[in-house]
LUMGU-176242 format. One record per atom (N, C-alpha, C): residue in one letter; atom name; x, y, z. Coordinates in steps of 0.02 Angstrom, whole numbers. Layout:
! residues N
<pati r="A" a="CA" u="X" v="Y" w="Z"/>
...
END
This chain:
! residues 85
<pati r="X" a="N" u="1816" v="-535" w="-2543"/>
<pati r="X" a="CA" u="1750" v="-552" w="-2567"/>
<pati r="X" a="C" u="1698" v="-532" w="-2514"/>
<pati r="X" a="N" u="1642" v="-485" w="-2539"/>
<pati r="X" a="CA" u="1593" v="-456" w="-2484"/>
<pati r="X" a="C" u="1543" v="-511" w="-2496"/>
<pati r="X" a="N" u="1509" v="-517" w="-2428"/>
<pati r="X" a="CA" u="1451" v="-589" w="-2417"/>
<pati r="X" a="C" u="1398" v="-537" w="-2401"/>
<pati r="X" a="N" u="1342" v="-583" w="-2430"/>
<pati r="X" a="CA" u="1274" v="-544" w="-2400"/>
<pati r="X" a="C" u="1244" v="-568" w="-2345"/>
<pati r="X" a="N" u="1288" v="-587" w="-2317"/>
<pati r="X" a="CA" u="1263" v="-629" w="-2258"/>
<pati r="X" a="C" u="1237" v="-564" w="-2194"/>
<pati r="X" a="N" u="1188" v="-587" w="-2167"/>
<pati r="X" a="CA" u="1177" v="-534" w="-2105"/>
<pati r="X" a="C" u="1220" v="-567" w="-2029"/>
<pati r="X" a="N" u="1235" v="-507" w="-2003"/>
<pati r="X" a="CA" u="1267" v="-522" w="-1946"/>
<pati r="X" a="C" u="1236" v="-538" w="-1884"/>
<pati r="X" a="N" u="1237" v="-599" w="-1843"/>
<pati r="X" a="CA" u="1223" v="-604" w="-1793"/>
<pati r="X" a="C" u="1233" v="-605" w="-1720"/>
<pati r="X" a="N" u="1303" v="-542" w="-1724"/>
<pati r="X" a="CA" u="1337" v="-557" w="-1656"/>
<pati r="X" a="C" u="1292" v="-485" w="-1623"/>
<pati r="X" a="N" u="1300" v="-482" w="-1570"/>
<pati r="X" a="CA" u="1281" v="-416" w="-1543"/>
<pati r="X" a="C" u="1211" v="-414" w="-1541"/>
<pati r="X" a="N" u="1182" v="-363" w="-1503"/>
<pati r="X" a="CA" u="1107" v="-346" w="-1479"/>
<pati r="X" a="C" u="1106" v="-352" w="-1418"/>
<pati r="X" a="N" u="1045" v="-334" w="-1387"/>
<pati r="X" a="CA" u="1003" v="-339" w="-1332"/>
<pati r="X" a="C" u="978" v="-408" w="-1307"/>
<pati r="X" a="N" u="976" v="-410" w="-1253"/>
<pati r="X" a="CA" u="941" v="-482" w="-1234"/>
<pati r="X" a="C" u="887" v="-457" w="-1180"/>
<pati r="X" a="N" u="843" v="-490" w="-1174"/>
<pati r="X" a="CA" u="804" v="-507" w="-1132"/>
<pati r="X" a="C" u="840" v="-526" w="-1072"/>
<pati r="X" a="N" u="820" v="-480" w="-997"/>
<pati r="X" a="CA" u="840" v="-510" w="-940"/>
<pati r="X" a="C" u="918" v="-505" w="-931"/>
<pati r="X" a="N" u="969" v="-463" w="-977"/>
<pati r="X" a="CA" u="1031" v="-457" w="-981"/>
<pati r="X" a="C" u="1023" v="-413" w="-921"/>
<pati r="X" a="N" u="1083" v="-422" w="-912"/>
<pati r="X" a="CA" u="1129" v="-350" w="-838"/>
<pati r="X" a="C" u="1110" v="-386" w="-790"/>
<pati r="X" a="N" u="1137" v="-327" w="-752"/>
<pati r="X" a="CA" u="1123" v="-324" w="-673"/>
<pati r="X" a="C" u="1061" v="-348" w="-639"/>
<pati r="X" a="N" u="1032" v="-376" w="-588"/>
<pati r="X" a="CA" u="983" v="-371" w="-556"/>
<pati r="X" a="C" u="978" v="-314" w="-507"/>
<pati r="X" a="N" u="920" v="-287" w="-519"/>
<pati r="X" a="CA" u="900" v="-235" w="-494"/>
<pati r="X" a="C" u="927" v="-238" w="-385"/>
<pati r="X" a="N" u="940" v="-168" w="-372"/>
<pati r="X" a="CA" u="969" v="-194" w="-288"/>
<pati r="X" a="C" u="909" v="-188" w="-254"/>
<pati r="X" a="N" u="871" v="-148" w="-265"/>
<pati r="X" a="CA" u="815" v="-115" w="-214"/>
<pati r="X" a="C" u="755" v="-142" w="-257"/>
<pati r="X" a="N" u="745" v="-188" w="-299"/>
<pati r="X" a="CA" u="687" v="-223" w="-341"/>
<pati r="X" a="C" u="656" v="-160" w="-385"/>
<pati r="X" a="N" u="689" v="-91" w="-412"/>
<pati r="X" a="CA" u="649" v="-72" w="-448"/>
<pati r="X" a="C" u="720" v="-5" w="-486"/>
<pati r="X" a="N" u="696" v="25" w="-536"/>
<pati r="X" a="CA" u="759" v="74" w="-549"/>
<pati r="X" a="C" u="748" v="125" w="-496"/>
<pati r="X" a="N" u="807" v="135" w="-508"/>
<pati r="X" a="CA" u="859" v="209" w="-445"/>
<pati r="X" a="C" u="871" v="293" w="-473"/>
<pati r="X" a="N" u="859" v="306" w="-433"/>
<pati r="X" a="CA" u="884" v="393" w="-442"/>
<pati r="X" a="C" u="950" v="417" w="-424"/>
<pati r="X" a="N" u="996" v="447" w="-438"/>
<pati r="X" a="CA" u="1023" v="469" w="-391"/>
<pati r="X" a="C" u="1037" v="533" w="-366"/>
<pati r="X" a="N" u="1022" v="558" w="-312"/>
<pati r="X" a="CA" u="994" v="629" w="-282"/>
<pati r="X" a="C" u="1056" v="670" w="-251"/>
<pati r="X" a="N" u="1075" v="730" w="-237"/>
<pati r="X" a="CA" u="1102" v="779" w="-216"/>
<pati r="X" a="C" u="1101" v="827" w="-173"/>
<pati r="X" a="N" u="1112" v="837" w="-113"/>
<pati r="X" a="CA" u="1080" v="897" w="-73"/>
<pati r="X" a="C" u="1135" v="923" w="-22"/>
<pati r="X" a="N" u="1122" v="964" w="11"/>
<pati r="X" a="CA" u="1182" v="998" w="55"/>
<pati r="X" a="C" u="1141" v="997" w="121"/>
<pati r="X" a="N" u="1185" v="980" w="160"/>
<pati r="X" a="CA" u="1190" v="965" w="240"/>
<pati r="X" a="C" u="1243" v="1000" w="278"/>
<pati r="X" a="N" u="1235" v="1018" w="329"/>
<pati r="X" a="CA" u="1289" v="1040" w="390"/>
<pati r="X" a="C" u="1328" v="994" w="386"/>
<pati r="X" a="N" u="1384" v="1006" w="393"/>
<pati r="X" a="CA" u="1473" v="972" w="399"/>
<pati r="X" a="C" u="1471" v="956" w="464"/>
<pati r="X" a="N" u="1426" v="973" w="524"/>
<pati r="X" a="CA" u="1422" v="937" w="575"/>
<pati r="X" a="C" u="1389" v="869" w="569"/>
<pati r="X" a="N" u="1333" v="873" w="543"/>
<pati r="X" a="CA" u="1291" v="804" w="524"/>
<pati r="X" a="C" u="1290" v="769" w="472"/>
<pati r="X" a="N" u="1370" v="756" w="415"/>
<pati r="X" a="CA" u="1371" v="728" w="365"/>
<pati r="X" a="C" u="1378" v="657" w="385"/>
<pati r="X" a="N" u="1413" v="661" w="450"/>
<pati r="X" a="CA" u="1424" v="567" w="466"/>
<pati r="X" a="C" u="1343" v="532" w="501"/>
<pati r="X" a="N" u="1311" v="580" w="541"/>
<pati r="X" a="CA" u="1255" v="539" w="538"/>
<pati r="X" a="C" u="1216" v="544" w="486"/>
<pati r="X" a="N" u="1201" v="581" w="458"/>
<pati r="X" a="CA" u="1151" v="591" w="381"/>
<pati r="X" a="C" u="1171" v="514" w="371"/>
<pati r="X" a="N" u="1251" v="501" w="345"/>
<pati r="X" a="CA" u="1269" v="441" w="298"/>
<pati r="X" a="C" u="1241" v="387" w="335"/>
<pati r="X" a="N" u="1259" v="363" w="399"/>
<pati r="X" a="CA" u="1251" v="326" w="448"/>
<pati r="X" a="C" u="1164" v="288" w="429"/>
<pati r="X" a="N" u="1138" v="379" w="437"/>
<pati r="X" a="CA" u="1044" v="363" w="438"/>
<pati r="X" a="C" u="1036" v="331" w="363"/>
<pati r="X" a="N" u="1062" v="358" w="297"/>
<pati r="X" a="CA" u="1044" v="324" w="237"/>
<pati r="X" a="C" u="1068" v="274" w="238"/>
<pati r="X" a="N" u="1126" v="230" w="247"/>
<pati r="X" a="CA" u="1161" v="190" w="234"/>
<pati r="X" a="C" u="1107" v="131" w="250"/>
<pati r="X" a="N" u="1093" v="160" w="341"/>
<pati r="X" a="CA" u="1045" v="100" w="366"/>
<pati r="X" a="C" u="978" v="93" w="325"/>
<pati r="X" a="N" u="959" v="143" w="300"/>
<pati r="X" a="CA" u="893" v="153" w="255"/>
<pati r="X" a="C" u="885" v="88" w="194"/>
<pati r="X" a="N" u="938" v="133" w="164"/>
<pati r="X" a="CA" u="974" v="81" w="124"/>
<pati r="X" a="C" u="961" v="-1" w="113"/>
<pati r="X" a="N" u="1003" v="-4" w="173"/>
<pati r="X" a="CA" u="1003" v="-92" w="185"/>
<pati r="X" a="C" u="958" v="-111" w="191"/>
<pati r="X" a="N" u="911" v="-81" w="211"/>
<pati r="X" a="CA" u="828" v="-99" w="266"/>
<pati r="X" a="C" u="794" v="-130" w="192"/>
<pati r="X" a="N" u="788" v="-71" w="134"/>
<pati r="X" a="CA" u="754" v="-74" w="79"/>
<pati r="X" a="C" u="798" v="-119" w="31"/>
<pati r="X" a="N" u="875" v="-151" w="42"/>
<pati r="X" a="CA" u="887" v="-199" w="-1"/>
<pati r="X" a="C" u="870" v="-256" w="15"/>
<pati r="X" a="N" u="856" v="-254" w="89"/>
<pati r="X" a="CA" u="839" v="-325" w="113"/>
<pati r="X" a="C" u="760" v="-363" w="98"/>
<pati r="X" a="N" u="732" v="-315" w="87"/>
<pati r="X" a="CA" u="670" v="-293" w="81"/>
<pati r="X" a="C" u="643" v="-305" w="13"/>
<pati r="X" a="N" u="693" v="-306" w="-48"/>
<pati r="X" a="CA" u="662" v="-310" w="-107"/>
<pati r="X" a="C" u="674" v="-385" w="-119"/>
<pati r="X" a="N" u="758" v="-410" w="-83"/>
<pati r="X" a="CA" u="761" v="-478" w="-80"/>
<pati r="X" a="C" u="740" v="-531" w="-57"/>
<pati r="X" a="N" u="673" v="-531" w="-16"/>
<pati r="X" a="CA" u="659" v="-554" w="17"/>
<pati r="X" a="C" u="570" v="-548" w="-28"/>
<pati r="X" a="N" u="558" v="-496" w="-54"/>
<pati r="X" a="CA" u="522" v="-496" w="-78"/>
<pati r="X" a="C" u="518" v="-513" w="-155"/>
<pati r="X" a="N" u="577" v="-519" w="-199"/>
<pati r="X" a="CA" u="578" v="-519" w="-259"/>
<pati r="X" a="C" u="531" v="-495" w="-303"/>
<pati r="X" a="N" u="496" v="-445" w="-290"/>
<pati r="X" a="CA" u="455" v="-425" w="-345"/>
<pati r="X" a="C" u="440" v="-351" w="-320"/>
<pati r="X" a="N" u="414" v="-293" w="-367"/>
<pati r="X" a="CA" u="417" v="-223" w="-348"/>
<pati r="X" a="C" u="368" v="-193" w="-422"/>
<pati r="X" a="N" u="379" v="-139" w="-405"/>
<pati r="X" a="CA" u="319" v="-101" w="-451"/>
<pati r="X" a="C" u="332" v="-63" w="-529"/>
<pati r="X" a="N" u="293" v="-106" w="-568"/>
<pati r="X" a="CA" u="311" v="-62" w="-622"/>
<pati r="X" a="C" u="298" v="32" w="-639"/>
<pati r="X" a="N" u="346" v="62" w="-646"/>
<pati r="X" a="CA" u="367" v="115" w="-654"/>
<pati r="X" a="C" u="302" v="136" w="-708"/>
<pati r="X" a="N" u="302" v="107" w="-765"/>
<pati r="X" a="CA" u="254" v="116" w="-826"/>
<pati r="X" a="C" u="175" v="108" w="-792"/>
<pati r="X" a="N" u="157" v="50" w="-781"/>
<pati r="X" a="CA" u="79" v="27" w="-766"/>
<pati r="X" a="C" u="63" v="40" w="-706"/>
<pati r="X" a="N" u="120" v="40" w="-644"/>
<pati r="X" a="CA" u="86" v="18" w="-573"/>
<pati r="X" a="C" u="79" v="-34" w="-543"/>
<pati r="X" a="N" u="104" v="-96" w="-575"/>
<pati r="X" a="CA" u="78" v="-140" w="-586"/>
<pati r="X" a="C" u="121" v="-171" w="-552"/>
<pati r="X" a="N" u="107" v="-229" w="-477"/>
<pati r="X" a="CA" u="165" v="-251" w="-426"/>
<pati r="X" a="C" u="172" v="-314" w="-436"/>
<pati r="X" a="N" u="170" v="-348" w="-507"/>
<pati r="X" a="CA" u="179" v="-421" w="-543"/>
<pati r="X" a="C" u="222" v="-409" w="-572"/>
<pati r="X" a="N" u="269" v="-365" w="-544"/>
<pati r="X" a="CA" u="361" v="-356" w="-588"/>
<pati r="X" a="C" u="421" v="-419" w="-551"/>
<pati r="X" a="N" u="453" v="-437" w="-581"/>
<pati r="X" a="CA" u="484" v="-484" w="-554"/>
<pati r="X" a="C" u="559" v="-455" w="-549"/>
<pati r="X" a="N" u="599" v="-485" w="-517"/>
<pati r="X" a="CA" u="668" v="-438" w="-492"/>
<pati r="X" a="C" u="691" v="-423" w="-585"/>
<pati r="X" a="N" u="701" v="-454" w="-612"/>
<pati r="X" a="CA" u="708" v="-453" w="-690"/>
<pati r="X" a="C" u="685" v="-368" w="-706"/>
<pati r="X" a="N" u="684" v="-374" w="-755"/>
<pati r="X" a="CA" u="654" v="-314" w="-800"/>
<pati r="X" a="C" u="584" v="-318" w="-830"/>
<pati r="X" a="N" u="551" v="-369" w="-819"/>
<pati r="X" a="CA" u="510" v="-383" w="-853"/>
<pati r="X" a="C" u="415" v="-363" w="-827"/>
<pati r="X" a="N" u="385" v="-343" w="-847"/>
<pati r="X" a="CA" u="338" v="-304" w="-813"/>
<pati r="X" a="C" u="272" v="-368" w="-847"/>
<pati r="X" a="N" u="244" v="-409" w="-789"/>
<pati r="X" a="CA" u="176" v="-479" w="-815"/>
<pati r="X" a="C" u="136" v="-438" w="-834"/>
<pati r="X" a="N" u="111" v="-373" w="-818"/>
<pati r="X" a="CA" u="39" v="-322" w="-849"/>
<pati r="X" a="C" u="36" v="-303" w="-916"/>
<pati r="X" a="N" u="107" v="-254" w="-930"/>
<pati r="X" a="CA" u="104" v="-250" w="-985"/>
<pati r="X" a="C" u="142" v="-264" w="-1016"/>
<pati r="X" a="N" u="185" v="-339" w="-1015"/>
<pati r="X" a="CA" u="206" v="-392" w="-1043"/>
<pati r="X" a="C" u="277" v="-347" w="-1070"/>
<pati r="X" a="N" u="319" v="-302" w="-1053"/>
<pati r="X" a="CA" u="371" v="-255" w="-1072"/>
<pati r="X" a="C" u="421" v="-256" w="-1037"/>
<pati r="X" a="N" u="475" v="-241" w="-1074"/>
<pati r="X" a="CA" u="532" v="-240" w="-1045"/>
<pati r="X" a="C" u="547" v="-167" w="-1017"/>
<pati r="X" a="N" u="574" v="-137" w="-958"/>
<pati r="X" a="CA" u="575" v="-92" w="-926"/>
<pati r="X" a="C" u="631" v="-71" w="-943"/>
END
């Protein structure tokens, strides 16, 4: 027997996933370096890195990508133009 019932499992939520590491979305980039300087290159980003995770946690809030707008909260959620990122 088929029901006309609508289904309510599944969708999107508000504020679902991950929290952002660095308080805003990420790229991830590619480039070539001397095989002499691959361990400090890593060394120098790694510390980069940390500097700017510590940095967003401490700050909990970062810039919306869309508006500009630095009333973003670690969430997804952008207070300017009231949107989900």
């Amino acid at each position: 027997m088929e029901s006309d019932k609508k289904e309510t499992r599944g969708g999107a939520r508000l504020n679902a996933g991950p929290k952002l590491k660095y308080g805003e979305p990420t790229k991830q980039i590619v480039f070539r370096c001397p095989k002499s300087k691959v361990e400090e290159l890593k060394t120098l980003i790694r510390s980069k890195l940390s500097e700017w995770k510590e940095n967003a946690i401490n700050n909990e809030t970062s810039v919306c990508p869309k508006c500009g707008s630095e009333d973003v909260l670690w969430t997804c959620y952008c207070n300017k133009c009231n949107e989900c990122m």
